[in-house]
C-alpha positions as CSV (number, residue, x, y, z in Angstrom):
1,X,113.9,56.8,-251.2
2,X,115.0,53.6,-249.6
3,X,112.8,51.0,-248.2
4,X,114.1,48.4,-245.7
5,X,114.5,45.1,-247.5
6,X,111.2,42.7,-246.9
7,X,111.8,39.1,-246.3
8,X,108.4,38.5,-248.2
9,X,108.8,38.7,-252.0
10,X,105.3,39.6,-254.0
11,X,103.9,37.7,-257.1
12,X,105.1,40.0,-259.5
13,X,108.7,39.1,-258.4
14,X,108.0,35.2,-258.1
15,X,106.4,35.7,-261.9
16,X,108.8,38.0,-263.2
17,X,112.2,35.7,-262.5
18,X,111.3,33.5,-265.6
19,X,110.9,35.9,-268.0
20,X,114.2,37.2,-267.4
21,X,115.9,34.1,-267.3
22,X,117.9,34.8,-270.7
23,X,119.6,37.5,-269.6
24,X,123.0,36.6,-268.5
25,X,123.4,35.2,-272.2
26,X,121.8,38.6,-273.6
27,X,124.7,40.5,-271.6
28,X,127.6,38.1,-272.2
29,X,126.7,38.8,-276.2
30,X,127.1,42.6,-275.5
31,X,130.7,42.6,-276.3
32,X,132.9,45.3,-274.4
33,X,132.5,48.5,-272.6
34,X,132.5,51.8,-274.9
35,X,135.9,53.3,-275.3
36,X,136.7,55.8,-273.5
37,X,133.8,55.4,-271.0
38,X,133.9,53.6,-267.5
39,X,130.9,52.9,-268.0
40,X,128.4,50.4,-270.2
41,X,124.5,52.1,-269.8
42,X,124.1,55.8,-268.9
43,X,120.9,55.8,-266.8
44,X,119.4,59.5,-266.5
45,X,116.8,59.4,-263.3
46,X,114.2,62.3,-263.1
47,X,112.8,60.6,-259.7
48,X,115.3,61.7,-256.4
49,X,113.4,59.5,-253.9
50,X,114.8,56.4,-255.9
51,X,118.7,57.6,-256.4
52,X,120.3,56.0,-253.7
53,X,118.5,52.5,-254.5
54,X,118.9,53.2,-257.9
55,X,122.7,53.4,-257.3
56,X,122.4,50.1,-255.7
57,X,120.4,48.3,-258.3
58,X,122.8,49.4,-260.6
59,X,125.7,47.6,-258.2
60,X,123.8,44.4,-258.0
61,X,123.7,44.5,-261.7
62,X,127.2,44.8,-262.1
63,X,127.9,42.2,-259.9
64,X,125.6,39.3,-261.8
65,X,126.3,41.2,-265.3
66,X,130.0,42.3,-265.3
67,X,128.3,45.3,-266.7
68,X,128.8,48.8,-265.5
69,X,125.8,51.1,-265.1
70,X,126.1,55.1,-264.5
71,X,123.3,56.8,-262.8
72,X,122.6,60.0,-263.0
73,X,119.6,61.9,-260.6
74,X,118.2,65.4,-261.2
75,X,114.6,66.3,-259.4
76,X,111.8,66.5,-261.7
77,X,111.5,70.2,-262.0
78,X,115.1,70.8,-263.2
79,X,115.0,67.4,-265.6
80,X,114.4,69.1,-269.0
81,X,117.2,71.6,-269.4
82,X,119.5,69.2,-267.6
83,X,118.8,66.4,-269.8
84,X,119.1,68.2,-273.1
85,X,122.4,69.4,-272.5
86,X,123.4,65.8,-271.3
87,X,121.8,64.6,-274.6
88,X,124.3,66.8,-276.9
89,X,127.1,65.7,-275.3
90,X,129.6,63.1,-276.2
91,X,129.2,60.7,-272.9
92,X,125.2,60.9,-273.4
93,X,122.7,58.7,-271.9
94,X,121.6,55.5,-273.1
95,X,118.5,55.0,-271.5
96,X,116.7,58.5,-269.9
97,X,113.7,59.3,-267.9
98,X,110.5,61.6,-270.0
99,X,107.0,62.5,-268.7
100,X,104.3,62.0,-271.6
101,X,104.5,65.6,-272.2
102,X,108.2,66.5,-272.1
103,X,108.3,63.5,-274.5
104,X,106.8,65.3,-277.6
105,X,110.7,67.5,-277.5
106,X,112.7,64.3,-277.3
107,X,110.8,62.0,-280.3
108,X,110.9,65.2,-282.2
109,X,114.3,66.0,-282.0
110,X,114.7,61.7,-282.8
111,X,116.0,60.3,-279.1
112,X,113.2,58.0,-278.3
113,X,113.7,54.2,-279.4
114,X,110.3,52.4,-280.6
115,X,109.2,49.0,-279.8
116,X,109.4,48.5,-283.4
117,X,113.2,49.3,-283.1
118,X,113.9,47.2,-280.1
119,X,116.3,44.2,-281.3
120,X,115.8,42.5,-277.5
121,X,113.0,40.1,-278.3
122,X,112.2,39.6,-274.1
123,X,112.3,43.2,-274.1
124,X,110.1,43.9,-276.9
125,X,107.7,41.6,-275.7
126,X,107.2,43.8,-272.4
127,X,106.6,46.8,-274.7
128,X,103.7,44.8,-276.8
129,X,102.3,44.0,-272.8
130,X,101.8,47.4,-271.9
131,X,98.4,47.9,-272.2
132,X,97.4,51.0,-274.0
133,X,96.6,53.3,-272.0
134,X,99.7,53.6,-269.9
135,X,102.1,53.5,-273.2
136,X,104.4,56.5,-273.9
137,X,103.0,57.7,-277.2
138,X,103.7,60.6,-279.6
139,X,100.6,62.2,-281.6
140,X,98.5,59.4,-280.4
141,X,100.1,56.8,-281.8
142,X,103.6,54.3,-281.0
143,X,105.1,52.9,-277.8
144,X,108.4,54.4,-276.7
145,X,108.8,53.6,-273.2
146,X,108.7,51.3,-270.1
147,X,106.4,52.7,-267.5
148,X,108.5,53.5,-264.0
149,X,105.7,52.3,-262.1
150,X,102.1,53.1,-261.8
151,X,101.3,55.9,-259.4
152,X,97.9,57.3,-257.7
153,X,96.4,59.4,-255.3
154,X,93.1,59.9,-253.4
155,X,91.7,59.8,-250.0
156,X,94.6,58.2,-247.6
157,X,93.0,56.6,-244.1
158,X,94.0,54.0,-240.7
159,X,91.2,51.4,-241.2
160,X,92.0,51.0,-237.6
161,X,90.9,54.9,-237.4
162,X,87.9,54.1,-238.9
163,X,87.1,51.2,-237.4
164,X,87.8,52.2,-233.9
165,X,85.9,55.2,-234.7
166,X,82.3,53.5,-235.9
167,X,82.6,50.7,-233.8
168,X,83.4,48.2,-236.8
169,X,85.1,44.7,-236.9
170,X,86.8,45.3,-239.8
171,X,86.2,47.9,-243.0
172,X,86.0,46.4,-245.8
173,X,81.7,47.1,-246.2
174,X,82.5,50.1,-245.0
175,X,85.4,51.1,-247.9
176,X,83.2,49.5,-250.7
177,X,79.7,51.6,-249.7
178,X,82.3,54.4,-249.4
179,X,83.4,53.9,-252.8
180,X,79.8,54.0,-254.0
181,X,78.4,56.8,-252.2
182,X,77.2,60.2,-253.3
183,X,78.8,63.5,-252.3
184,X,75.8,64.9,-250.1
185,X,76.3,61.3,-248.2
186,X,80.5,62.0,-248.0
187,X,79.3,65.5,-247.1
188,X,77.2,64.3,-243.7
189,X,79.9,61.7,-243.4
190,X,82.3,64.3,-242.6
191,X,80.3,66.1,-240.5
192,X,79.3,63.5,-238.5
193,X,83.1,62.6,-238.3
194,X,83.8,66.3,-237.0
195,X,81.2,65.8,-234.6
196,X,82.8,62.8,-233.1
197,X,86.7,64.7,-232.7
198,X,84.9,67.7,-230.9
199,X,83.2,65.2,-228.4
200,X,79.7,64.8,-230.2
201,X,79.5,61.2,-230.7
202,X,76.6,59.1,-231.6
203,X,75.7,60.8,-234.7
204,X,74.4,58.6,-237.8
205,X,75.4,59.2,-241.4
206,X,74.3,56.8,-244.6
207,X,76.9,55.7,-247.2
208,X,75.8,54.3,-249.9
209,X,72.3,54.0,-248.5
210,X,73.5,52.0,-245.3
211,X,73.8,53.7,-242.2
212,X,77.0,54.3,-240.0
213,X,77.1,55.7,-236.5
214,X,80.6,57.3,-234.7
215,X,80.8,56.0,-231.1
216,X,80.0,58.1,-228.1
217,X,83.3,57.5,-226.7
218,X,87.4,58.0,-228.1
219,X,89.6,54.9,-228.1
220,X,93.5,54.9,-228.5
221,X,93.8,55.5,-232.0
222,X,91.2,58.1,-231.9
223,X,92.5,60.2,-228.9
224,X,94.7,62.2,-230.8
225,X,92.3,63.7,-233.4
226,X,91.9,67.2,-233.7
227,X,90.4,67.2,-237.3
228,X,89.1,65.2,-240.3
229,X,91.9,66.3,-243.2
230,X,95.2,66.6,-243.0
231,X,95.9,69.6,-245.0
232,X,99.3,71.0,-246.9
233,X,97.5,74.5,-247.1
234,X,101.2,76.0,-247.9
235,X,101.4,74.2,-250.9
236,X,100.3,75.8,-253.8
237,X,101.0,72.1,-256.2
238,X,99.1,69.4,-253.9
239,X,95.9,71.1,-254.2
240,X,97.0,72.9,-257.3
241,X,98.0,70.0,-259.3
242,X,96.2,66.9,-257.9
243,X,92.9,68.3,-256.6
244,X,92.9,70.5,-260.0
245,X,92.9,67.3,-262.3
246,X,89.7,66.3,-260.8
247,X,88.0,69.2,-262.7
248,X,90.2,68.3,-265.7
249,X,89.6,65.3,-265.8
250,X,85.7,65.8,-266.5
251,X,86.6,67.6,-269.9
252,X,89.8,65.9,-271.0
253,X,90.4,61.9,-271.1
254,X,94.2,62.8,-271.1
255,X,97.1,64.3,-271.9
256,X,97.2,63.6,-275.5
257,X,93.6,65.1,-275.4
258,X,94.7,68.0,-273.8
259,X,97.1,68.4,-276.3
260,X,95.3,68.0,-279.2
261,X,92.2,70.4,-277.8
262,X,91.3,73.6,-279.1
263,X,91.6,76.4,-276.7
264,X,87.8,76.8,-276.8
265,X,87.1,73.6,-275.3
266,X,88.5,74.9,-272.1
267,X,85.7,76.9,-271.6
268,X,83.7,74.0,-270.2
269,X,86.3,73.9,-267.4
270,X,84.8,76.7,-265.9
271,X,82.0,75.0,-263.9
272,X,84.1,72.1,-263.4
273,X,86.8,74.1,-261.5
274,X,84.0,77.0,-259.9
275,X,82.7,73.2,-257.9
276,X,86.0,72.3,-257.3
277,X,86.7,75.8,-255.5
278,X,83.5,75.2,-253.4
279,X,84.3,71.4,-252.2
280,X,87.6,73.1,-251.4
281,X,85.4,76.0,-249.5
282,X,83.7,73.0,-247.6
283,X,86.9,70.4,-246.9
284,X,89.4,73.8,-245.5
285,X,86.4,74.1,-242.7
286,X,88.1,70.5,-240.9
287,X,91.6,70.8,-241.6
288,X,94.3,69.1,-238.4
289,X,97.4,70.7,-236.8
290,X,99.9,69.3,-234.9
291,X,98.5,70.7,-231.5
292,X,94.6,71.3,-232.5
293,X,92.6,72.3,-235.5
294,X,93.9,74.8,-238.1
295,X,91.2,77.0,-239.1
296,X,91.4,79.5,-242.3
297,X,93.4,82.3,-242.5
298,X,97.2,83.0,-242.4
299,X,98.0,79.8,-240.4
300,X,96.0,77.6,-242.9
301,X,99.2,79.0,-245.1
302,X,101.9,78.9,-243.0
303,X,104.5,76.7,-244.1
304,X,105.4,75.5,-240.0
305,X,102.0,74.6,-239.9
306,X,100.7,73.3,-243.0
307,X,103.7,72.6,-244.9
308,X,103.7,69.3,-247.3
309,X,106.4,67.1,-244.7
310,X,103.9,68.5,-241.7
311,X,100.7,67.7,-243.1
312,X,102.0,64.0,-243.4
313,X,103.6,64.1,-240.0
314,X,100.1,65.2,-238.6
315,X,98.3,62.2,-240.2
316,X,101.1,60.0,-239.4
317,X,100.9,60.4,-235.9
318,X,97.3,60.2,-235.4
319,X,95.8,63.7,-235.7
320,X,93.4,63.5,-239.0
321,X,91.2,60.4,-240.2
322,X,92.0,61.3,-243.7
323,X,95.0,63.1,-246.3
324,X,94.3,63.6,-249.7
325,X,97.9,62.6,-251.2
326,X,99.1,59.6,-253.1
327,X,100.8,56.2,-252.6
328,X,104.3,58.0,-252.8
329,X,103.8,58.5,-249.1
330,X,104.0,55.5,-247.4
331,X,107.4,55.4,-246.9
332,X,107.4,58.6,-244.9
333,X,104.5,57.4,-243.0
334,X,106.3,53.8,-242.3
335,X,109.2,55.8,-241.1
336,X,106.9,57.9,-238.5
337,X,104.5,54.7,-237.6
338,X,105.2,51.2,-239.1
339,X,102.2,50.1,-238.0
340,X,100.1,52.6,-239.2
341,X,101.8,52.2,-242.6
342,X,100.7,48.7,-242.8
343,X,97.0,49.5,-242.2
344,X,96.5,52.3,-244.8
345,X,93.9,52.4,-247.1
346,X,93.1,54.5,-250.2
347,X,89.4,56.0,-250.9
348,X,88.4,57.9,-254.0
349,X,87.8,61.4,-253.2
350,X,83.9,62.8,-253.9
351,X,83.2,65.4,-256.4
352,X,81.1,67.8,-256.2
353,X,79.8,67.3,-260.2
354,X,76.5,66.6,-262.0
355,X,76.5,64.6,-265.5
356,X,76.1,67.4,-267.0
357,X,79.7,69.1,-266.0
358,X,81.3,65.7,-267.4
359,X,82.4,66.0,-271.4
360,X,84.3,63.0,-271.5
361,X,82.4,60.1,-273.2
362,X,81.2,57.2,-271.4
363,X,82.2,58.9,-268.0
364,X,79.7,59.5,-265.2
365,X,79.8,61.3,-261.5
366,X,78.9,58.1,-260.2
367,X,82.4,56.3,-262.1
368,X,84.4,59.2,-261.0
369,X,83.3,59.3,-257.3
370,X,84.5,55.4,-257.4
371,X,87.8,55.8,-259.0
372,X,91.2,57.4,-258.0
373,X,93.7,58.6,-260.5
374,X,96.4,56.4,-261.4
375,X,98.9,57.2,-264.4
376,X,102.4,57.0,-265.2
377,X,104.8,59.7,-264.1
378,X,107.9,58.8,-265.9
379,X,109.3,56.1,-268.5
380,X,112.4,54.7,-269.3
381,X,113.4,55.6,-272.8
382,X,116.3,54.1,-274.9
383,X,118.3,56.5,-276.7
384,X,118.1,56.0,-280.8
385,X,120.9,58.4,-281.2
386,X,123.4,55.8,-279.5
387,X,125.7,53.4,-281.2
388,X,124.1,49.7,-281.9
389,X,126.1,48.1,-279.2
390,X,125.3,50.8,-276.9
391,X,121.7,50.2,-277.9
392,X,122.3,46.2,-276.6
393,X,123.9,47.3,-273.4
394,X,120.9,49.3,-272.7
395,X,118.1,47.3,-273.4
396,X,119.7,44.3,-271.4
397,X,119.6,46.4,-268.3
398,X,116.1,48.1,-269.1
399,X,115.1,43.7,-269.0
400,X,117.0,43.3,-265.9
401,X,115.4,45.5,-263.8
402,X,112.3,45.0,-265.0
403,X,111.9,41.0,-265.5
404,X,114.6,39.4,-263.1
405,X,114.2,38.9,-259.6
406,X,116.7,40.9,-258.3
407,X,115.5,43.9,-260.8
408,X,112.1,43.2,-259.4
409,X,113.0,43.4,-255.9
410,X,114.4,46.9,-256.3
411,X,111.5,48.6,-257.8
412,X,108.9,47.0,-255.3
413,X,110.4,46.8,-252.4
414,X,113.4,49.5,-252.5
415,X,111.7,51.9,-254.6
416,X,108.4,51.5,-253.5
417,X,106.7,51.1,-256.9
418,X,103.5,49.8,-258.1
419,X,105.0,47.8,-261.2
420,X,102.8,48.3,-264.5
421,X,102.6,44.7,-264.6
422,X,100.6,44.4,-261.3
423,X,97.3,42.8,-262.4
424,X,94.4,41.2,-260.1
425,X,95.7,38.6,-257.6
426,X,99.1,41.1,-257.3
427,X,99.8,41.3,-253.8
428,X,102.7,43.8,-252.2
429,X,104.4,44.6,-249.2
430,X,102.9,48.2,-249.1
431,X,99.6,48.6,-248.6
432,X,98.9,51.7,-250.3
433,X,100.4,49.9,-253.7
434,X,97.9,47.0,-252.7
435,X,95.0,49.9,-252.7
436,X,95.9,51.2,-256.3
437,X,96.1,47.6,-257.9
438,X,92.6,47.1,-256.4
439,X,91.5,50.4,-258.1
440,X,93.1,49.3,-261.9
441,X,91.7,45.8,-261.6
442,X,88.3,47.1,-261.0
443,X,89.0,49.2,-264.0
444,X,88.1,52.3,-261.7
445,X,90.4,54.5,-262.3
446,X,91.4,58.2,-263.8
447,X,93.7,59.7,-265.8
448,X,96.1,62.4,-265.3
449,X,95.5,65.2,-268.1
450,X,96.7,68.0,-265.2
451,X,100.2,67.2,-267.2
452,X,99.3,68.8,-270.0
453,X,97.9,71.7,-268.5
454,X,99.3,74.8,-269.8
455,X,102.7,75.7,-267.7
456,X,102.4,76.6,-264.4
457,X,98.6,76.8,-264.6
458,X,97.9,74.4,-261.5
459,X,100.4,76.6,-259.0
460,X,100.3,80.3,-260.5
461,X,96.3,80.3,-261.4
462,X,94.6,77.4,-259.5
463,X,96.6,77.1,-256.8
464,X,97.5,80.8,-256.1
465,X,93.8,81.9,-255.4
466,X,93.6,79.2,-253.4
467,X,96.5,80.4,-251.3
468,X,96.5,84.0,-251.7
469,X,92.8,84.8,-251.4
470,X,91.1,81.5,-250.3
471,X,92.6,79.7,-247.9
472,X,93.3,82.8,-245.8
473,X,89.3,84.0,-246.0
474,X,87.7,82.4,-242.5
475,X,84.3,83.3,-244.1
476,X,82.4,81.6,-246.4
477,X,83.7,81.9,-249.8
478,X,81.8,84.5,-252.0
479,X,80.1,82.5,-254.6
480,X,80.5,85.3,-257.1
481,X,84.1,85.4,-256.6
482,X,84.7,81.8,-257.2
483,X,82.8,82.4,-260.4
484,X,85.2,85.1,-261.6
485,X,88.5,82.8,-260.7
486,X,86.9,80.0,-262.4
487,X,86.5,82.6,-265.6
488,X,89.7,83.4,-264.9
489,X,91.7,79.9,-264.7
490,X,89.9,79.3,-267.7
491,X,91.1,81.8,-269.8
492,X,94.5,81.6,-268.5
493,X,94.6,78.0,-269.8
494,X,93.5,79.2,-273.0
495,X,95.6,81.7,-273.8
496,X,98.7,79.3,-273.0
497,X,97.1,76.8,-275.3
498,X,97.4,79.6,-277.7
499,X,101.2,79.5,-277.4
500,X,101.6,75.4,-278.5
């Protein structure tokens, strides 16, 4: 998706313009284009919201380069089978898109170029300064990609919302006692919060041990509330996926992890995910709509009134303090309200766990209810199967857009990435990219095992009870019940473990 161009240019592009000052020599030494192809890299993109600017990166390229570069775009969900027949023909990619799981079938089959096989030596210096956690690995081990970008997700809020709301000059005690407060405390918060949209102002909350109070009257930013969350209750993957790693992430550090568990491990999801289904049970009871408050039942699942592009919409335009979503939206938000856009903020979202739920070593429920998830999605990978020049050709652009100033400029400001280089002292044009670089240099952050999970366990296990039988229950949610779909997400995740 296409940003408008910024006239302010971040650090990371003022940094990154050195480092890719050698390039024009790099390309001139390329040679000539492949015969018969038009074309000098083959990029394959699993990411549709960048295609467009990825069309015009590749233009800007051409004009600075001479060189030629063919983009190719397919949505994530249709990337694999596309990509392996592209692979096996004879006008293949050169560099292609792979998630840290789809990876294991391209290394395996022998597509994936190492750092130790990259003859660039600017290049294969931004391999060695990936830090090790965000490189593309296979059984643990090696370095096969360059990140896309970093992405996260969390708690989205206005600081002017809040602000306005408890009477506050600015929010930036507030976001940090936020960060450090318990779930009973985010639990009165949001009540007190409810409170304040039905009328009921004047109610006091503690965060973190200091005490808040909402204000007895509305303001102009607060007006249009008519609940606390903004909700996509219609779609089974944004609770099913992202609010199911939370659970996940308390028994697997990440995706290689997961991988490389045995099926019996899984069984100490079970009271993981049974607390996930009861903070779910609580947040559904203060969901927005476009016109008042959705409550539970077969509106909450009604895709004209809770669908993904309408849950946005709602918080967009002032109708819910709060979205639990990640930093991919600010462009649809900046489109609704620019100036909204520039006052987001991302907050972790509170977990209803004890220390004892947690299996991973050296995490706590206190480290988890301060950090967000932040991982990569995708990575560029050069094809080994190509010819040496073709090799060249591609690891000059991979540089390019990933060193050079104009490269730079695309991913930040046109494709609205968080670059993996972005390090303390980073600052962006997008606020929500600002929020997630806050998060990594604090070394708060989560991973994303959910990847891993066996296939289609987040929308056709997790997510289905939470649409089919769930979200359309007004009552409270039978506790015994949520014990038995907790029993049975569980072994549904272990049986397609089974089939590795």
């Amino acid at each position: 998706m296409r940003r408008p161009e910024r006239k302010r240019k971040s650090r990371v592009l003022r940094t990154a313009a050195g480092i890719g000052a050698g390039l024009m020599v790099l390309a001139g030494l390329a040679g000539c284009s492949q015969k018969e192809k038009d074309y000098d890299v083959y990029f394959f993109n699993a990411k549709s919201e960048i295609a467009e600017a990825l069309e015009q990166a590749a233009a800007s390229y051409e004009a600075e380069t001479g060189k030629r570069v063919k983009t190719f775009t397919v949505g994530t969900t249709e990337s694999q089978e596309t990509l392996r027949s592209e692979l096996k023909s004879k006008a293949y990619p050169t560099i292609f898109a792979a998630n840290a799981v789809q990876f294991e079938e391209w290394k395996s089959a022998g597509y994936a170029l190492g750092e130790e096989d990259i003859r660039n030596p600017e290049l294969k210096a931004l391999y060695e300064s990936i830090p090790e956690p965000m490189r593309l690995q296979f059984d643990g081990e090696g370095n096969f990609g360059i990140p896309y970008n970093m992405e996260g997700y969390g708690v989205i809020a206005d600081t002017r919302v809040i602000a306005e709301m408890l009477g506050l000059a600015d929010t930036k005690t507030f976001e940090s006692d936020y960060c450090e407060a318990s779930y009973e405390e985010f639990q009165a918060m949001i009540q007190a919060m409810d409170a304040y949209i039905k009328g009921e102002g004047g109610e006091s909350f503690r965060l973190n041990g200091n005490t808040y109070q909402t204000q007895t009257e509305k303001g102009a930013l607060t007006a249009s509330l008519n609940g606390v969350f903004s909700i996509a209750g219609a779609e089974k993957w944004t609770y099913g996926n992202h609010f199911g790693n939370y659970p996940i992430c308390a028994v697997y550090s990440d995706v290689y992890e997961v991988k490389g568990a045995e099926p019996e491990q899984a069984e100490l999801l079970k009271e993981p995910v049974r607390k996930s289904l009861e903070e779910l049970e609580f947040l559904t009871r203060f969901a927005a709509g476009a016109d008042g408050p959705v409550e539970r039942g077969p509106r909450f699942i009604n895709s004209t009134v809770t669908g993904y592009d309408q849950a946005v919409q709602n918080f967009a335009q002032g109708k819910a303090v709060f979205i639990k979503n990640g930093n991919w939206i600010y462009g649809n938000v900046e489109k609704i309200s620019p100036e909204k856009a520039e006052n987001l903020t991302m907050l972790p979202m509170k977990l209803n766990l004890t220390d004892a739920d947690i299996q991973v070593e050296g995490l706590t429920v206190e480290q988890m209810n301060r950090s967000i998830p932040e991982f990569v999605s995708q990575y560029y990978v050069v094809n080994s199967k190509c010819t040496e020049k073709e090799q060249e050709e591609a690891e000059a652009f991979l540089l390019w857009l990933n060193t050079s100033e104009t490269g730079m400029d695309y991913i930040v400001n046109q494709f609205a990435f968080v670059p993996f280089q972005a390090e303390e002292g980073t600052v962006l044009d997008n606020s929500l990219s600002n929020a997630l670089v806050r998060f990594k240099a604090a070394g708060n952050i989560l991973s994303n095992p959910f990847d891993a999970a066996p296939s289609a366990w987040g929308t056709e296990m997790y997510g289905r009870y939470l649409m089919e039988e769930l979200f359309i229950q007004p009552e409270t949610w039978d506790g015994a019940r949520l014990e038995e779909i907790a029993g049975e997400c569980v072994e549904y995740w272990k049986s397609g473990m089974e089939e590795w």
